[in-house]
VOBA-1610 file (N, C-alpha, C; in pm, whole numbers, padded with zeros to 5 digits, always signed):
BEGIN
Unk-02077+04459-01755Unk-02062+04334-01829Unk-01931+04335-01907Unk-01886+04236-01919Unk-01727+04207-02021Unk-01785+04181-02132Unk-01745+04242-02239Unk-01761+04188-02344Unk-01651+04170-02456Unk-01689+04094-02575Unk-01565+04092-02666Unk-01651+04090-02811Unk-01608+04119-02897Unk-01616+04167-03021Unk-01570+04084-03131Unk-01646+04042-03226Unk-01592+03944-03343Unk-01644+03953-03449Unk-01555+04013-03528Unk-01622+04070-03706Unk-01481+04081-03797Unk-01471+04003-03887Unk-01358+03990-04005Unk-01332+04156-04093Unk-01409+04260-04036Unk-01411+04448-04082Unk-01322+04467-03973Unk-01239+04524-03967Unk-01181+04640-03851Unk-01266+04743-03854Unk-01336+04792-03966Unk-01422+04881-03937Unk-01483+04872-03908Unk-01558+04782-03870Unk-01725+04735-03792Unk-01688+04719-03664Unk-01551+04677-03654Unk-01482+04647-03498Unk-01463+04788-03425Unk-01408+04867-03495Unk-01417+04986-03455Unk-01558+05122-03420Unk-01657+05067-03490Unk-01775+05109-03473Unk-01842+05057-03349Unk-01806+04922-03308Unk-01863+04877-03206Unk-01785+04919-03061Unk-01650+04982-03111Unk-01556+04965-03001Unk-01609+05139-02954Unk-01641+05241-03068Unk-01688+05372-03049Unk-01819+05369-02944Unk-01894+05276-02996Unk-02023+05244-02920Unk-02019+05238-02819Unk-01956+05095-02773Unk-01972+05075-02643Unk-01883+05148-02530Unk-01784+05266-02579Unk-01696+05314-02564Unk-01840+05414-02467Unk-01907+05469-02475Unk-02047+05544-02402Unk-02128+05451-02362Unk-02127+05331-02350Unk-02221+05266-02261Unk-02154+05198-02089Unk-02187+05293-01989Unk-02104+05254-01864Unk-02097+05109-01839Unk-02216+05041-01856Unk-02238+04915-01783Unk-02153+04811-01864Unk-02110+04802-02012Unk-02009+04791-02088Unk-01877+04795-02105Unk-01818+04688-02072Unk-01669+04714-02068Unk-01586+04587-02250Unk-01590+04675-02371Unk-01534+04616-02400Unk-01378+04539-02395Unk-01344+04427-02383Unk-01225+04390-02294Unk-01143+04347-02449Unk-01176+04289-02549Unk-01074+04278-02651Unk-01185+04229-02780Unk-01118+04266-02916Unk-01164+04237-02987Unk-01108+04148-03106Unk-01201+04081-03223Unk-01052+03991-03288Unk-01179+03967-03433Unk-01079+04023-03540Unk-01114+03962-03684Unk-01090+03804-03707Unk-01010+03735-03629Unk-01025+03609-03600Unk-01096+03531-03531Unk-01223+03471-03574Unk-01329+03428-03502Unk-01264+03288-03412Unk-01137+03215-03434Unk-01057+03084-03407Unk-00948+03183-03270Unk-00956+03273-03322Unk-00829+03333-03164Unk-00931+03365-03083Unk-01063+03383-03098Unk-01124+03459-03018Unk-01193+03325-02922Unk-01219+03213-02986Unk-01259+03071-02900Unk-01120+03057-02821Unk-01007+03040-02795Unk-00885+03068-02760Unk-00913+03128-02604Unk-00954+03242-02643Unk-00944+03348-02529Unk-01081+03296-02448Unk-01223+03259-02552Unk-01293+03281-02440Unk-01252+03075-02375Unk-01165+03050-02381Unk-01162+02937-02314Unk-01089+02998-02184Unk-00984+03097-02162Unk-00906+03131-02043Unk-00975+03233-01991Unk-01101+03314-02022Unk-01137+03432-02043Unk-01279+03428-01965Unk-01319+03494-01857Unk-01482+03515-01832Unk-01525+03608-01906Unk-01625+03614-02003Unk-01723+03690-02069Unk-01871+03683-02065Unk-01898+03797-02042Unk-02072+03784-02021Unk-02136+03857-02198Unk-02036+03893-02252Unk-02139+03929-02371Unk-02018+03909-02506Unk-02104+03854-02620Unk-02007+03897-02754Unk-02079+03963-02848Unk-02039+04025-02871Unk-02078+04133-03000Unk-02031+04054-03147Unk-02140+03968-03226Unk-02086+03844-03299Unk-02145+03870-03459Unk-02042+03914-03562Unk-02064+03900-03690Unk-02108+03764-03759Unk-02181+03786-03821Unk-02262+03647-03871Unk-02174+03585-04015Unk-02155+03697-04111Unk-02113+03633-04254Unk-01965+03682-04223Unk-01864+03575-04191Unk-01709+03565-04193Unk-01681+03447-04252Unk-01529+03480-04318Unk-01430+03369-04445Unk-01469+03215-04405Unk-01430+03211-04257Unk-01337+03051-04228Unk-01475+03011-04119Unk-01545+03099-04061Unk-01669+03020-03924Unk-01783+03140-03956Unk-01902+03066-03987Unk-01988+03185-03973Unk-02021+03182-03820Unk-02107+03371-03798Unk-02072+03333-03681Unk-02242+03254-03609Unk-02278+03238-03679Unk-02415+03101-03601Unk-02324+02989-03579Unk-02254+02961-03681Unk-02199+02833-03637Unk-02085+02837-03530Unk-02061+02959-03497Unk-01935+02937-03424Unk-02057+02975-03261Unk-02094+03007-03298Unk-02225+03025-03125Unk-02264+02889-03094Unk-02294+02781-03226Unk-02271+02663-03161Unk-02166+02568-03165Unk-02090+02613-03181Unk-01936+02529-03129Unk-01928+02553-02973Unk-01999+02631-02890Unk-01957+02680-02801Unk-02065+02590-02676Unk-01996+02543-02595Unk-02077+02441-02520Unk-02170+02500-02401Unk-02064+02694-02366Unk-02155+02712-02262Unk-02140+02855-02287Unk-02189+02925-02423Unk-02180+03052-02457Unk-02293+03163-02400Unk-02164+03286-02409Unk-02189+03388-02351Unk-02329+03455-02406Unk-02399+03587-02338Unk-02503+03626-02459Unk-02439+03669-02564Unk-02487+03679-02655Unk-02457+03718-02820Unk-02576+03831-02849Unk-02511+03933-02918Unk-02574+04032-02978Unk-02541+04025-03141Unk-02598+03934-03200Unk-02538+03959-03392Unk-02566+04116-03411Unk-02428+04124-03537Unk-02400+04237-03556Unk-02368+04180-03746Unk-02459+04224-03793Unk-02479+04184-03939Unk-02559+04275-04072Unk-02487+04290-04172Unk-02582+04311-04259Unk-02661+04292-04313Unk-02638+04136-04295Unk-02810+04058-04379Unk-02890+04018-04307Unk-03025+04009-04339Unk-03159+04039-04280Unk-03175+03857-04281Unk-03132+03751-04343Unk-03176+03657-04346Unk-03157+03514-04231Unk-03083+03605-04153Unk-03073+03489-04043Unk-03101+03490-03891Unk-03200+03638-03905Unk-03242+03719-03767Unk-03347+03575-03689Unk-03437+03491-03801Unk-03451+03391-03738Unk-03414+03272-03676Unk-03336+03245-03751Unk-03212+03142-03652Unk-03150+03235-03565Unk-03098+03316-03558Unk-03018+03401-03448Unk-03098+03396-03310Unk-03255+03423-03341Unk-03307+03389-03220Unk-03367+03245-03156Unk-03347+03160-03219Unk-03360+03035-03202Unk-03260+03008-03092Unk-03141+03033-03119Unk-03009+03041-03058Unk-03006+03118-02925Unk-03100+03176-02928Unk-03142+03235-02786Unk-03044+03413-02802Unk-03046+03444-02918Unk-02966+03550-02921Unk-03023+03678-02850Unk-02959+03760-02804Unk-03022+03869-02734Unk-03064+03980-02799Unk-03012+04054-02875Unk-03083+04091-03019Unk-02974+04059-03162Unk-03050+04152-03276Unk-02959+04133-03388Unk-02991+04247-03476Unk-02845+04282-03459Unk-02820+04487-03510Unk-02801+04451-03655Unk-02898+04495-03731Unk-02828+04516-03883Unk-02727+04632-03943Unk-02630+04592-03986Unk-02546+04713-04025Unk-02548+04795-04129Unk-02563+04935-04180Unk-02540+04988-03991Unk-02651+05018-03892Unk-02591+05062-03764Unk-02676+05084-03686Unk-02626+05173-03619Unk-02752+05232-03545Unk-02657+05392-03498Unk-02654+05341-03325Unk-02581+05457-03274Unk-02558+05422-03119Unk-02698+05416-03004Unk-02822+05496-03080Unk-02965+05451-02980Unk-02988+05316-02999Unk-02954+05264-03155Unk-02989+05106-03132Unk-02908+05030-03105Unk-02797+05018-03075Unk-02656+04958-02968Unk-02704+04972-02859Unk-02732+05059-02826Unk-02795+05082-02684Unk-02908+05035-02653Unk-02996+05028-02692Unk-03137+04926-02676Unk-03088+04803-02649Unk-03012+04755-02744Unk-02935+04608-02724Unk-02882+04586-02595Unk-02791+04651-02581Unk-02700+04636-02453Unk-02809+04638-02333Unk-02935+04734-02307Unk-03013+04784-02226Unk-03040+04603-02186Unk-03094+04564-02349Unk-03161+04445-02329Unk-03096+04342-02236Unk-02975+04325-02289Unk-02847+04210-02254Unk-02824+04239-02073Unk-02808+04363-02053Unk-02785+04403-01925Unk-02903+04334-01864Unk-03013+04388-01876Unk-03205+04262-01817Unk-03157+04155-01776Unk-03098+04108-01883Unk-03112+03952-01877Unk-02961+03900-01786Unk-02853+04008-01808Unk-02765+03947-01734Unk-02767+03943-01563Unk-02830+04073-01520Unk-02934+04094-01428Unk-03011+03983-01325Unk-03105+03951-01414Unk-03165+03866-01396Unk-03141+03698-01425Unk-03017+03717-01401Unk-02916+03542-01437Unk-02879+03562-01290Unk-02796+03704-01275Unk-02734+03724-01115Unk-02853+03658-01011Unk-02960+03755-01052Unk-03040+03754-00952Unk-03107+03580-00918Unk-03112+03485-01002Unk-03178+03346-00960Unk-03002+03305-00906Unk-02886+03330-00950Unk-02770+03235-00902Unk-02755+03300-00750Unk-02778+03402-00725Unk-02825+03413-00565Unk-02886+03399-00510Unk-02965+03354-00534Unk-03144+03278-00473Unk-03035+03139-00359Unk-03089+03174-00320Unk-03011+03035-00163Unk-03092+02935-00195Unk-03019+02829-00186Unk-03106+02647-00190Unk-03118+02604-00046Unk-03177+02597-00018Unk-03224+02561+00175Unk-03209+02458+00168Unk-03209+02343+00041Unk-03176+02195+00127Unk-03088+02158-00040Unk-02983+02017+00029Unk-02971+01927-00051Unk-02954+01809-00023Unk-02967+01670-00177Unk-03017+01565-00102Unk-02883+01502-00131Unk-02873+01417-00015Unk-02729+01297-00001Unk-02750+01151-00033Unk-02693+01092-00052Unk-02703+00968-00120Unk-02728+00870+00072Unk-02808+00765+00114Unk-02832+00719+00208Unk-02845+00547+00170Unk-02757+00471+00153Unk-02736+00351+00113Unk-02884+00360-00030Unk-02941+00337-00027Unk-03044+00328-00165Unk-03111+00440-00186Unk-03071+00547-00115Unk-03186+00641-00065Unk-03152+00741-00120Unk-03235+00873-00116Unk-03163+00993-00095Unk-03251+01110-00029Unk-03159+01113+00030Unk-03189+01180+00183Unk-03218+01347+00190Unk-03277+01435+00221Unk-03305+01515+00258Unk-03255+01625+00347Unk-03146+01722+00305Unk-03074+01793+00425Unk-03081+01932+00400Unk-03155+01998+00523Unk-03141+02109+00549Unk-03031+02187+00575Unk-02966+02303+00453Unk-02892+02340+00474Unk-02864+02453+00590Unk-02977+02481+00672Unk-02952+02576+00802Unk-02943+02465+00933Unk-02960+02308+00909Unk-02928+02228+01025Unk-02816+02182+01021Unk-02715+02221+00927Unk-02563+02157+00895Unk-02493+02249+01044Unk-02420+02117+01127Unk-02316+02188+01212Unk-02113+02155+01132Unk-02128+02046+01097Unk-01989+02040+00980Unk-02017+01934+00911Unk-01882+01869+00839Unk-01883+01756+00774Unk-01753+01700+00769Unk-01753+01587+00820Unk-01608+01493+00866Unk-01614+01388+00741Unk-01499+01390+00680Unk-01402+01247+00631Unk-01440+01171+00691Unk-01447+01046+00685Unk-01408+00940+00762Unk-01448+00823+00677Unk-01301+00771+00658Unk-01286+00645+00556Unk-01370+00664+00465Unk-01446+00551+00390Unk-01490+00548+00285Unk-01659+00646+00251Unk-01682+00717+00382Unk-01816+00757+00440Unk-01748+00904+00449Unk-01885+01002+00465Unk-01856+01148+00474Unk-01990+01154+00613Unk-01958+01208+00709Unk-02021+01239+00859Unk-02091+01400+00836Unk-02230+01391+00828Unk-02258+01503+00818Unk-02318+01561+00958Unk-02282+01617+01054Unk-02338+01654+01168Unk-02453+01735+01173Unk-02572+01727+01196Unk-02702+01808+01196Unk-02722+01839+01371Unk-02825+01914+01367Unk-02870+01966+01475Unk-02913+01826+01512Unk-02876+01790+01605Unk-02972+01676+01709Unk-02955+01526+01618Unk-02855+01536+01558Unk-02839+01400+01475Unk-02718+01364+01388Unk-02678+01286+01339Unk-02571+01226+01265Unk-02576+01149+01112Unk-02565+01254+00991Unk-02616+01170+00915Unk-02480+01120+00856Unk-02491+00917+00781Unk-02331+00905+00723Unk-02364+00871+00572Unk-02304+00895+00478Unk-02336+00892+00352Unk-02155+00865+00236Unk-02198+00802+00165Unk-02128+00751+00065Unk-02073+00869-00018Unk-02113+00980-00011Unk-02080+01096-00137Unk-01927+01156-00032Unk-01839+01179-00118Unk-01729+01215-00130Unk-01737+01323+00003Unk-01625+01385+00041Unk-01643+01546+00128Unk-01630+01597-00036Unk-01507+01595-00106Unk-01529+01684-00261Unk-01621+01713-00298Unk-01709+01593-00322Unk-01854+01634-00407Unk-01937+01677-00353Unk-01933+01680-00200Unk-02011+01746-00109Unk-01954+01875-00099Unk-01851+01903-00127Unk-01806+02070-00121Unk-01868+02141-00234Unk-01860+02072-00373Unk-01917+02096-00431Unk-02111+02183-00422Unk-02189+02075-00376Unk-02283+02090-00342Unk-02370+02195-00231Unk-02241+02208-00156Unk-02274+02294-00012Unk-02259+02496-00118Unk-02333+02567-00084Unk-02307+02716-00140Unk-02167+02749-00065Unk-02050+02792-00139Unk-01978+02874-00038Unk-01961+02994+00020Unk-02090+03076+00016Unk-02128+03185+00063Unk-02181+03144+00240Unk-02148+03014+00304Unk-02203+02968+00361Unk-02167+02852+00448Unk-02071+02800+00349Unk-01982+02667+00465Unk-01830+02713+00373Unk-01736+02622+00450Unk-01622+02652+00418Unk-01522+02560+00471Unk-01486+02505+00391Unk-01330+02403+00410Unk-01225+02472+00478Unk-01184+02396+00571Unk-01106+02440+00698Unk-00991+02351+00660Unk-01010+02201+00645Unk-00940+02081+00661Unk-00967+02014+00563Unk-00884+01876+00464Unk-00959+01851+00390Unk-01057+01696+00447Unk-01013+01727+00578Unk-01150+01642+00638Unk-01240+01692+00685Unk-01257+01827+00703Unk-01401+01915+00756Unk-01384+02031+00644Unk-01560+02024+00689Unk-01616+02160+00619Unk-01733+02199+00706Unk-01712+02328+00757Unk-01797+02355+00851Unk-01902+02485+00785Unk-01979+02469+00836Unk-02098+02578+00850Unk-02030+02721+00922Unk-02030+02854+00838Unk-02001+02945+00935Unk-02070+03010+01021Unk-02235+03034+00951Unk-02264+03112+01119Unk-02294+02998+01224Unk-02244+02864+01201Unk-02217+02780+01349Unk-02141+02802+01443Unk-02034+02869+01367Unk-01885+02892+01418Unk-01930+02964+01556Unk-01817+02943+01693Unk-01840+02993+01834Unk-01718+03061+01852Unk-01632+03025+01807Unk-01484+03082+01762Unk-01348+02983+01702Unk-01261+03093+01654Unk-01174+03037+01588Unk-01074+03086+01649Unk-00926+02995+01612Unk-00790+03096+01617Unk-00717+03093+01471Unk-00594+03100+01491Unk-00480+03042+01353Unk-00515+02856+01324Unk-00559+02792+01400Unk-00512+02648+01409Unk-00640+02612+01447Unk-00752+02618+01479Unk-00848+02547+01473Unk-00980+02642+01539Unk-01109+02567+01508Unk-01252+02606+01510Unk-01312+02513+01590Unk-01397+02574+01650Unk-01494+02532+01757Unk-01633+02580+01710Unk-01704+02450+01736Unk-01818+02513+01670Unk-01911+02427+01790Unk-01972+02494+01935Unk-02033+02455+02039Unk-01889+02398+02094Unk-01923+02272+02161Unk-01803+02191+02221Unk-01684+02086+02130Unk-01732+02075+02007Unk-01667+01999+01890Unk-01537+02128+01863Unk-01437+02094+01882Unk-01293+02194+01835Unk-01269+02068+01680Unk-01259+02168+01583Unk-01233+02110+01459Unk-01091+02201+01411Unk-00979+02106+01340Unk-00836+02174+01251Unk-00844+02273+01178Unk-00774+02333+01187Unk-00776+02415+01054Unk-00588+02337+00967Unk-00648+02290+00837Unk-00528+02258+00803Unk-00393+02364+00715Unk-00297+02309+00738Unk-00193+02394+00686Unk-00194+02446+00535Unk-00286+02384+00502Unk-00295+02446+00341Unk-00454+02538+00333Unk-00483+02535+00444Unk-00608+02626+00429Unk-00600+02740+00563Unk-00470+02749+00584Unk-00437+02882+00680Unk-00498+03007+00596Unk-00529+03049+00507Unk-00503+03169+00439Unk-00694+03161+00418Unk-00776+03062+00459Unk-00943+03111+00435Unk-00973+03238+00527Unk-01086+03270+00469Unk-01134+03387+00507Unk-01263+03319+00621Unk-01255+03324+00735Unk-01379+03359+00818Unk-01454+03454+00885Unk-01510+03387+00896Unk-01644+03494+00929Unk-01617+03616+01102
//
């Protein structure tokens, strides 16, 4: 897990940095007595954990967990005992009172690791179908009957096994929607299914008797 560190002490920063310094699954990546540089970073920054002081000058840190629209887990790291209930309201993962020694850092992290775990494990769970917009409708598509998906004018052509469905949703928003562990933009008028694929070269895909482009700005995808 990445994590980052936020407490107005260098010494508490440094206690945490000793800590997690022995926990493998732990990678602290940077830390900051500035709770305002540290929103900064996690805007350019993937993080799966913060290690988050509660009583600081300019943001406490509850309030700065909700400034945050799509925050990481949080482990509070605090001396006072009085906000362990809001902390978990907040969905916090635990909350270390200071000090704390390195078995109970470690319980924490044990915890955080569970849960980050088990976030992986449902965002890989496969969706077998999704539904398309069908003039008033919305339609029903099996994602193992997809053979590609064509542009065409104001309509997106979704080719199924034994049928032709045409629908109003974008190819974009349909790229969106499709897993890409699984189909893949060739062109930005197709997106094909890969284990459909029958073969490819540099310049285009065949998938049965349909030969589909590969376009010049998507020379460099990875197929199957």
């Amino acid at each position: 897990m990445i994590a980052i560190a936020i407490d107005d002490e260098p010494i508490a920063l440094d206690i945490i940095k000793s800590h997690a310094s022995k926990v493998p699954f732990v990678t602290l990546q940077q830390t900051f007595t500035d709770a305002f540089a540290a929103i900064t970073y996690l805007q350019h920054n993937k993080v799966d954990l913060i290690f988050l002081d509660i009583k600081m000058p300019d943001i406490s840190g509850i309030d700065f967990l909700k400034s945050l629209s799509k925050p990481p887990m949080v482990i509070f790291t605090t001396a006072y005992t009085e906000h362990a209930v809001q902390s978990f309201e907040l969905d916090a993962v635990d909350y270390l009172l200071k000090p704390f020694s390195l078995s109970r850092f470690l319980k924490a992290c044990n915890k955080a690791q569970e849960l980050f775990n088990l976030r992986n494990q449902r965002l890989e769970v496969k969706t077998a179908y999704i539904f398309v917009k069908d003039g008033y409708e919305q339609i029903k598509v099996e994602l193992n009957e997809i053979l590609y998906v064509e542009a065409s004018g104001n309509y997106t052509q979704i080719k199924l096994v034994g049928k032709l469905l045409s629908s109003r949703i974008t190819i974009n928003d349909l790229a969106e929607l499709l897993p890409k562990a699984d189909f893949i933009r060739c062109h930005r008028a197709f997106i094909v299914a890969k284990n459909k694929i029958s073969k490819f070269d540099r310049s285009q895909i065949w998938i049965g008797e349909k030969i589909i482009p590969i376009g010049a700005t998507y020379g460099g995808i990875q197929l199957p």
